[in-house]
KOLLUMVEX-119900 format. One record per residue (C-alpha): residue number from 1; residue in three letters; x negated, y, z. Coordinates in Angstrom, 1 decimal, m for minus. Each point is the difference from the previous one (the first is absolute). Last residue first. Layout:
BEGIN
{k:NUM; r:ALA; X:X; Y:Y; Z:Z} $
...
END
This chain:
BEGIN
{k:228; r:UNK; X:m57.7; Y:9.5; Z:3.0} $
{k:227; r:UNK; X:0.7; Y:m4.0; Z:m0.9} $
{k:226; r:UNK; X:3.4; Y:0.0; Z:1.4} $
{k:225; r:UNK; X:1.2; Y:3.5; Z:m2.1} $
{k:224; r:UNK; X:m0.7; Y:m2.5; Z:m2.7} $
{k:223; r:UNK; X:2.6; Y:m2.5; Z:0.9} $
{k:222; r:UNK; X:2.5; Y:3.0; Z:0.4} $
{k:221; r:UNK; X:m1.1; Y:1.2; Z:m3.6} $
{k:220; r:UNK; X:0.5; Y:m3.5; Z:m1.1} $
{k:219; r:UNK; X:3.3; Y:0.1; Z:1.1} $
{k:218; r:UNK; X:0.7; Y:3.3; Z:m1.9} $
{k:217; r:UNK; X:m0.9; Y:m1.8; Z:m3.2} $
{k:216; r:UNK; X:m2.4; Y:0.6; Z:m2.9} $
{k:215; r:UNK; X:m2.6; Y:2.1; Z:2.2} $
{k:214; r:UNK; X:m3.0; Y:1.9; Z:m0.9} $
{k:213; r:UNK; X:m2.2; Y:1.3; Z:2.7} $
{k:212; r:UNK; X:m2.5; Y:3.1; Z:0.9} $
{k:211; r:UNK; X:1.6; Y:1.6; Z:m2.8} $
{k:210; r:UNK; X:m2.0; Y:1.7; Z:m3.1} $
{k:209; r:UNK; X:1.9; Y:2.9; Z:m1.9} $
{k:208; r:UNK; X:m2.2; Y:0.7; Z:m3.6} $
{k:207; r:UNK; X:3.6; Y:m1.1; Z:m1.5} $
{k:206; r:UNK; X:0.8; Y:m2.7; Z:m2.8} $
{k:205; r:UNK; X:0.4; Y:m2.7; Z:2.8} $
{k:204; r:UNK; X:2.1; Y:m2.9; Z:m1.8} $
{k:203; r:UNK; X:3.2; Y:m0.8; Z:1.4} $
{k:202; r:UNK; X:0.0; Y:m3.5; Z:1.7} $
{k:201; r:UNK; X:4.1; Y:0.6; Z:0.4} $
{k:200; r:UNK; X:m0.1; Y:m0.5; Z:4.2} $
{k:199; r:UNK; X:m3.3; Y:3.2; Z:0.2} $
{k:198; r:UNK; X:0.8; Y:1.1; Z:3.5} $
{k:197; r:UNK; X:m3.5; Y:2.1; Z:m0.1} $
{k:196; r:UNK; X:m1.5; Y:0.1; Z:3.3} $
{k:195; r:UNK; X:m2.1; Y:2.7; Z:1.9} $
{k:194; r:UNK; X:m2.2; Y:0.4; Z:2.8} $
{k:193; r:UNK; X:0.0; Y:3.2; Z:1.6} $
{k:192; r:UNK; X:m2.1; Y:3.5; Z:m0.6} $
{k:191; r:UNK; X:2.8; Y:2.2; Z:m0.9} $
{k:190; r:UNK; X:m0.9; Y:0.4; Z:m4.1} $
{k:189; r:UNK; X:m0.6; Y:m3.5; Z:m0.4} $
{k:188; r:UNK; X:4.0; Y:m0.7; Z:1.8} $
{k:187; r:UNK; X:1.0; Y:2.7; Z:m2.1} $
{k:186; r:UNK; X:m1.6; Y:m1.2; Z:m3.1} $
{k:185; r:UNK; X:1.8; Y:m3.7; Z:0.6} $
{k:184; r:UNK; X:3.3; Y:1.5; Z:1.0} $
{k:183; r:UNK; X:0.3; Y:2.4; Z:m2.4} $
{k:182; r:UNK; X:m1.8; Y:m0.4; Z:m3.4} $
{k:181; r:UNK; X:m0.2; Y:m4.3; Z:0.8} $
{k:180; r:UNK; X:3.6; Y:0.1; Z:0.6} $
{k:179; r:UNK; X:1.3; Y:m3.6; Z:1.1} $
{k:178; r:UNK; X:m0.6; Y:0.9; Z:3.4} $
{k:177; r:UNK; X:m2.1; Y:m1.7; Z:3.8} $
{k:176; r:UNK; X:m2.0; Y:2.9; Z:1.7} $
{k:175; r:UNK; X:m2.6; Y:m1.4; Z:2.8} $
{k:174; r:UNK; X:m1.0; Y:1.5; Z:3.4} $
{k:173; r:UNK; X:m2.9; Y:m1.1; Z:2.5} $
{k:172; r:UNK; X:m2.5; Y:1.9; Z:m1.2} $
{k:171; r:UNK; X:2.3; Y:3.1; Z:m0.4} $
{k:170; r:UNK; X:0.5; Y:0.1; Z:4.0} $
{k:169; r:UNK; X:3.4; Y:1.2; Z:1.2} $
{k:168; r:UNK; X:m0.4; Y:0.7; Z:4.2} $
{k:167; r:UNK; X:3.1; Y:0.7; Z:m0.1} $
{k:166; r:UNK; X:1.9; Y:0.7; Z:m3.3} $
{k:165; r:UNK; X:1.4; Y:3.6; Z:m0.9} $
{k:164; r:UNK; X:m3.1; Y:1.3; Z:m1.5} $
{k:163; r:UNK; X:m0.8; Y:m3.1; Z:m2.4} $
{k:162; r:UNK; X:3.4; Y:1.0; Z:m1.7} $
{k:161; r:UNK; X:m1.0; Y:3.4; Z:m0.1} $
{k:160; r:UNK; X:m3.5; Y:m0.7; Z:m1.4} $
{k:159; r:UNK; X:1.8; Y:m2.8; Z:m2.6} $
{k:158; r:UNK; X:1.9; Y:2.8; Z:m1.8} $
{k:157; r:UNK; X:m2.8; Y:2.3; Z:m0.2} $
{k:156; r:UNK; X:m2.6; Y:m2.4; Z:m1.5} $
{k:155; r:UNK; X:2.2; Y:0.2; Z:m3.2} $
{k:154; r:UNK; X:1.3; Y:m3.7; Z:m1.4} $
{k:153; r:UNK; X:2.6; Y:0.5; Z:0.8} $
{k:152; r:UNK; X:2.4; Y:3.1; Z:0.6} $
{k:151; r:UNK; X:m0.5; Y:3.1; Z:2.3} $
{k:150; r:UNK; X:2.8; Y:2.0; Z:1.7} $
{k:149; r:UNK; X:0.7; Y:m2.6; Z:3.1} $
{k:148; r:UNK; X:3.5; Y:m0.1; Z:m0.8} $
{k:147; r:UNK; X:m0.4; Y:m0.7; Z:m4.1} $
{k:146; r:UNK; X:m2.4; Y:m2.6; Z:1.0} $
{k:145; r:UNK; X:2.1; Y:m2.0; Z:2.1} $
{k:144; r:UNK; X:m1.7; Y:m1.5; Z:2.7} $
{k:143; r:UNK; X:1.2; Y:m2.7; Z:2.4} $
{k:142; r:UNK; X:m1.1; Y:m0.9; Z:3.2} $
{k:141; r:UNK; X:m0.6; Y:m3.1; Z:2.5} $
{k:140; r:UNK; X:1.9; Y:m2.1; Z:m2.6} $
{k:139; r:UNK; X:2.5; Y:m3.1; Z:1.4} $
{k:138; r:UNK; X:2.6; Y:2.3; Z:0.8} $
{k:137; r:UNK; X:0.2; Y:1.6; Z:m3.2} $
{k:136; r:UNK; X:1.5; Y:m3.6; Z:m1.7} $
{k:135; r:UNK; X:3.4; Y:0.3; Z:m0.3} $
{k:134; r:UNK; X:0.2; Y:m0.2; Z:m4.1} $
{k:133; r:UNK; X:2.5; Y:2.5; Z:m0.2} $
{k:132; r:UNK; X:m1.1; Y:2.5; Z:2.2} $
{k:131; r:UNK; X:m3.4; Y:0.1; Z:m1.7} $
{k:130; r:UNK; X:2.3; Y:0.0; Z:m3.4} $
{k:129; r:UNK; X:1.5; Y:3.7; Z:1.6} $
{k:128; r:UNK; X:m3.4; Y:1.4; Z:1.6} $
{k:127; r:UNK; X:m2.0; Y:m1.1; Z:m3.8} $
{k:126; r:UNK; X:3.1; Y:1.7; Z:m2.1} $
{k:125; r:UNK; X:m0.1; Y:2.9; Z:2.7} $
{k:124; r:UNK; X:m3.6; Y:0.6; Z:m0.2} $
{k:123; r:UNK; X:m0.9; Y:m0.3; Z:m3.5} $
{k:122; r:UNK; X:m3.1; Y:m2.8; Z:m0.3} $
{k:121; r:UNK; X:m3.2; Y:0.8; Z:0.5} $
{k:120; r:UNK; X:m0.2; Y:m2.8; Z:2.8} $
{k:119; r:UNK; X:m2.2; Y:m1.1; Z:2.2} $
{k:118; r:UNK; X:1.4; Y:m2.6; Z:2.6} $
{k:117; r:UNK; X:m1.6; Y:m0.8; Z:2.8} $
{k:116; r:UNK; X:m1.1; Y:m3.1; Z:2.5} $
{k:115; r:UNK; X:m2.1; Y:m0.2; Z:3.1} $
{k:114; r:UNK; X:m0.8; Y:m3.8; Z:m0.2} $
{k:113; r:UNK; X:1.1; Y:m3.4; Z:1.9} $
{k:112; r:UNK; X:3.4; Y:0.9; Z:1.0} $
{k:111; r:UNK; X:1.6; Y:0.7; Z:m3.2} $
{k:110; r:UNK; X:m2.2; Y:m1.8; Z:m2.7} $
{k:109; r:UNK; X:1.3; Y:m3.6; Z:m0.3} $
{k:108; r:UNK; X:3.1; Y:1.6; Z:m0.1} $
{k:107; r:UNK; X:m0.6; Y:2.9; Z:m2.9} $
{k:106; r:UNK; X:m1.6; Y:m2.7; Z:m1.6} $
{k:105; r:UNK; X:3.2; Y:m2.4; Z:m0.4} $
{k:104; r:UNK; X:2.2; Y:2.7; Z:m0.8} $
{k:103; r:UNK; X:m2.1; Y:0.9; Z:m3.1} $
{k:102; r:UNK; X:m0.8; Y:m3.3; Z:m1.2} $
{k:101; r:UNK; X:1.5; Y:0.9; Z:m3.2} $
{k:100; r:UNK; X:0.8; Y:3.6; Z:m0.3} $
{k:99; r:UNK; X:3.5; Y:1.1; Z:2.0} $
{k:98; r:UNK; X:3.0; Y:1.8; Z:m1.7} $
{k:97; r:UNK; X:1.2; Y:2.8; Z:1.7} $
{k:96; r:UNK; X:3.7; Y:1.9; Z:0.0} $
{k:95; r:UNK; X:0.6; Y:3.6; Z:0.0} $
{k:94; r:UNK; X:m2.3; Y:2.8; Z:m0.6} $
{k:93; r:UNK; X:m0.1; Y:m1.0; Z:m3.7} $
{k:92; r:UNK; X:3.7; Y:1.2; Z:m0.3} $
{k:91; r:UNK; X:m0.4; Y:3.2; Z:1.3} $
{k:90; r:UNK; X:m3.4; Y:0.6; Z:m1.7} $
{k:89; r:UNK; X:1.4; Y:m0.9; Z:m3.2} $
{k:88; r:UNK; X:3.2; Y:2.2; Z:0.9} $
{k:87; r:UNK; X:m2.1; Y:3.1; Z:0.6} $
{k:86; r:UNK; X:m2.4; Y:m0.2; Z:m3.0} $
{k:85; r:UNK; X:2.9; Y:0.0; Z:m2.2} $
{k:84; r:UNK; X:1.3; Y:2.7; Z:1.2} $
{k:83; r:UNK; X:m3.5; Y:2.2; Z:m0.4} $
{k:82; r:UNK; X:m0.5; Y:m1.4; Z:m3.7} $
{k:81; r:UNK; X:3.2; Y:1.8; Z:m1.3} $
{k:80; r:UNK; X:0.9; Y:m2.2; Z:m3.3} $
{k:79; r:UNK; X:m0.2; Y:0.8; Z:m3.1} $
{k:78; r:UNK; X:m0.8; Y:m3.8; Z:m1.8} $
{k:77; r:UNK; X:m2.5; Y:m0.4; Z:m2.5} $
{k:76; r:UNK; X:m1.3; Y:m2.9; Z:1.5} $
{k:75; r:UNK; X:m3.8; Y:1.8; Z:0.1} $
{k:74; r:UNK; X:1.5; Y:2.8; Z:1.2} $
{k:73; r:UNK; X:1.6; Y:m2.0; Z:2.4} $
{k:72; r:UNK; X:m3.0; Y:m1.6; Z:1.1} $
{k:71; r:UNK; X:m2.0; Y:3.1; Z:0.3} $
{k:70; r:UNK; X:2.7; Y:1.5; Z:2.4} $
{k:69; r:UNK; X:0.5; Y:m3.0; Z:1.7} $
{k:68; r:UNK; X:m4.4; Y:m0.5; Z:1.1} $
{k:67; r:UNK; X:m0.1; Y:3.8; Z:0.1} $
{k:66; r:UNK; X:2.1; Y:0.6; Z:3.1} $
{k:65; r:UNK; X:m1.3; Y:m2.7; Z:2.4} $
{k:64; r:UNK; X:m3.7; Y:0.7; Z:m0.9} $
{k:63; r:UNK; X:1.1; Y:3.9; Z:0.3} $
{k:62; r:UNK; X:1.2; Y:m0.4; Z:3.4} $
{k:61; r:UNK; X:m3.3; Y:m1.7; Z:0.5} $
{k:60; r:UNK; X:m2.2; Y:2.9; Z:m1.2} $
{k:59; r:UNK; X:m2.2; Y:m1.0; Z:m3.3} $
{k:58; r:UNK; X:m3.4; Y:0.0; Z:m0.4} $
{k:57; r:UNK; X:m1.4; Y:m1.0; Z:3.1} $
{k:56; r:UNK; X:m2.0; Y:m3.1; Z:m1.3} $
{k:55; r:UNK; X:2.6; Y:m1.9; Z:1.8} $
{k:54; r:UNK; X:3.2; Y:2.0; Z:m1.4} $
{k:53; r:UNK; X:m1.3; Y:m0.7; Z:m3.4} $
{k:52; r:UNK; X:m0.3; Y:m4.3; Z:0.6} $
{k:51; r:UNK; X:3.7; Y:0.5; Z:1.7} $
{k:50; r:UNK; X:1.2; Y:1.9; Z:m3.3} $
{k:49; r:UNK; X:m1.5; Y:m2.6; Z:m2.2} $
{k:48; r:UNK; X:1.9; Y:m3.0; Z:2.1} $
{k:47; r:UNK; X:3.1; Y:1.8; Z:m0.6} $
{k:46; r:UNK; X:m0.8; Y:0.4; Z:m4.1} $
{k:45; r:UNK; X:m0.7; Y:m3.6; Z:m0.3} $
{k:44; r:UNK; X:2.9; Y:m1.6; Z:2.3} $
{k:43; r:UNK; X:2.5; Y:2.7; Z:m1.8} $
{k:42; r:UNK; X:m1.3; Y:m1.8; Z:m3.3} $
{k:41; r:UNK; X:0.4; Y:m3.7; Z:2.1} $
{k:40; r:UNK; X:3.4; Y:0.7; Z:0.5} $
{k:39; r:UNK; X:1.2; Y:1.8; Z:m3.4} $
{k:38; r:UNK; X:m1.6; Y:m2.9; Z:m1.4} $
{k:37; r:UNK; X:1.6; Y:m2.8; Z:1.8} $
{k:36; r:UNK; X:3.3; Y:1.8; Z:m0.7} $
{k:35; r:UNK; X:1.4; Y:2.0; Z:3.2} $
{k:34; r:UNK; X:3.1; Y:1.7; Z:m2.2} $
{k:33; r:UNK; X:0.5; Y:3.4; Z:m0.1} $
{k:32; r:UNK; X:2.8; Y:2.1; Z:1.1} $
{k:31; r:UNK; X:m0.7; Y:2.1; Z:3.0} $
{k:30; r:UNK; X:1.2; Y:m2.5; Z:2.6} $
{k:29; r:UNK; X:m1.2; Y:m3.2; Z:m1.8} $
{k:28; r:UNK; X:m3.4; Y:1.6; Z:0.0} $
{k:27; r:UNK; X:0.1; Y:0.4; Z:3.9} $
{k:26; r:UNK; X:1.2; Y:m3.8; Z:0.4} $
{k:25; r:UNK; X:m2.6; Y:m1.4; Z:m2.1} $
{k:24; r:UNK; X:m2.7; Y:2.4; Z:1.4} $
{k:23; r:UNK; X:0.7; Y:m1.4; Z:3.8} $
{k:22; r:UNK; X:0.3; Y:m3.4; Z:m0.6} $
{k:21; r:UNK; X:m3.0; Y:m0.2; Z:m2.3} $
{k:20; r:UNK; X:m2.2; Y:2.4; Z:2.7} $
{k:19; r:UNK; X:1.2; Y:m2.4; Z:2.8} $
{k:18; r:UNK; X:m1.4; Y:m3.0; Z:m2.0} $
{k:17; r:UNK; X:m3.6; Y:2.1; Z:m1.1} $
{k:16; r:UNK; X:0.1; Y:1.0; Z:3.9} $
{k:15; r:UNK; X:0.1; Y:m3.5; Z:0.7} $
{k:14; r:UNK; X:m1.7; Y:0.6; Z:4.4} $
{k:13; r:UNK; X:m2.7; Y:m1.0; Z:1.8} $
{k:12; r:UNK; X:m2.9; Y:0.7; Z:m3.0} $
{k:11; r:UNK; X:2.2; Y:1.5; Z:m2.5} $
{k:10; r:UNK; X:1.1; Y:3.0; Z:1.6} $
{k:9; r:UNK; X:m1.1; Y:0.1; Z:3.6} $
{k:8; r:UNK; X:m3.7; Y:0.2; Z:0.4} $
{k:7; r:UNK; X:m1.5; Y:m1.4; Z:3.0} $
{k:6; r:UNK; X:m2.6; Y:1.2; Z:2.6} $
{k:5; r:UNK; X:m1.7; Y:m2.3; Z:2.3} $
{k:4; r:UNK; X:m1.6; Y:0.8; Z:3.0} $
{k:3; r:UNK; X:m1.8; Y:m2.4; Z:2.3} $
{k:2; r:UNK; X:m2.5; Y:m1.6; Z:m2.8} $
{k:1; r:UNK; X:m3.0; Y:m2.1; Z:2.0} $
END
């Protein structure tokens, strides 16, 4: 029977791809370009690159949130100083939330029944400020950020020191629900816990990551958390 379930934030309880739209739009505005389609889904490409680098441990994560506007505006053609532009995305992105489907609905049918977390390698004061948004940290048992606890997912590391702070935490009991396959899947492999791929687009699996589960919606994930 699962006890302890660990979600991921973006993209799995909350539209980071929306917030990330708002957010960029309004940055870009500010230092003269315009938030085309393309410009979007480019700085969607080279962010999501920078994420993928800082999970294999190549890249620091105050360089992920550096290098992903300074090799966008090189690629615009633009001279801009990468570090200001960094701050107001993150300003702006720290504000406001947009809920996935079915979201509100699972964290209630949750709360109450299972020891719930969120793990998250998302910045700490964007992931605090939209936490504080949406309302909803008093229905979680604990919440880890990665870049507080020092480790990121999907390394062992980062679950040991979220397993250490739980009572009486057993991993055979546990279960990871996120849209990554490379960090939440992996990490949730990696820890020794059940793991479930929040799959809602049918993407095809082009990665040697296996999950435990595969879910299109986060209702059935709530159906299937029944059956464990």
């Amino acid at each position: 029977m699962i006890e302890f379930v660990f979600l991921d934030m973006d993209d799995t309880i909350l539209d980071f791809h929306k917030a990330e739209a708002v957010a960029l739009a309004k940055t870009l505005r500010a230092f003269g370009v315009e938030p085309t389609e393309e410009v979007v889904q480019r700085y969607s490409e080279i962010n999501a690159l920078q994420w993928q680098r800082l999970e294999r441990g190549e890249l620091t994560r105050a360089q992920v949130k550096l290098y992903r506007f300074r090799y966008l505006f090189e690629e615009l053609g633009v001279s801009v100083d990468a570090e200001s532009v960094r701050v107001m995305y993150e300003e702006v992105l720290s504000h406001g939330h947009y809920y996935m489907e079915g979201a509100e609905a699972l964290l209630s049918e949750l709360h109450g029944k299972y020891k719930l977390y969120i793990a998250s390698n998302g910045t700490t004061a964007v992931q605090k400020g939209r936490i504080e948004s949406a309302g909803f940290a008093p229905l979680f048992d604990g919440i880890f950020l990665s870049e507080e606890i020092g480790y990121v997912k999907p390394q062992k590391e980062f679950f040991d020191a979220c397993f250490a702070t739980i009572p009486e935490f057993d991993p055979s009991r546990a279960i990871i629900l996120g849209d990554s396959l490379t960090s939440d899947v992996q990490g949730g492999n990696n820890a020794g816990i059940l793991s479930c791929w929040f799959n809602p687009k049918g993407k095809e699996n082009r990665t040697d990551v296996v999950p435990s589960f595969e879910v299109r919606t986060l209702d059935a994930f709530s159906q299937l958390l029944t059956t464990l």
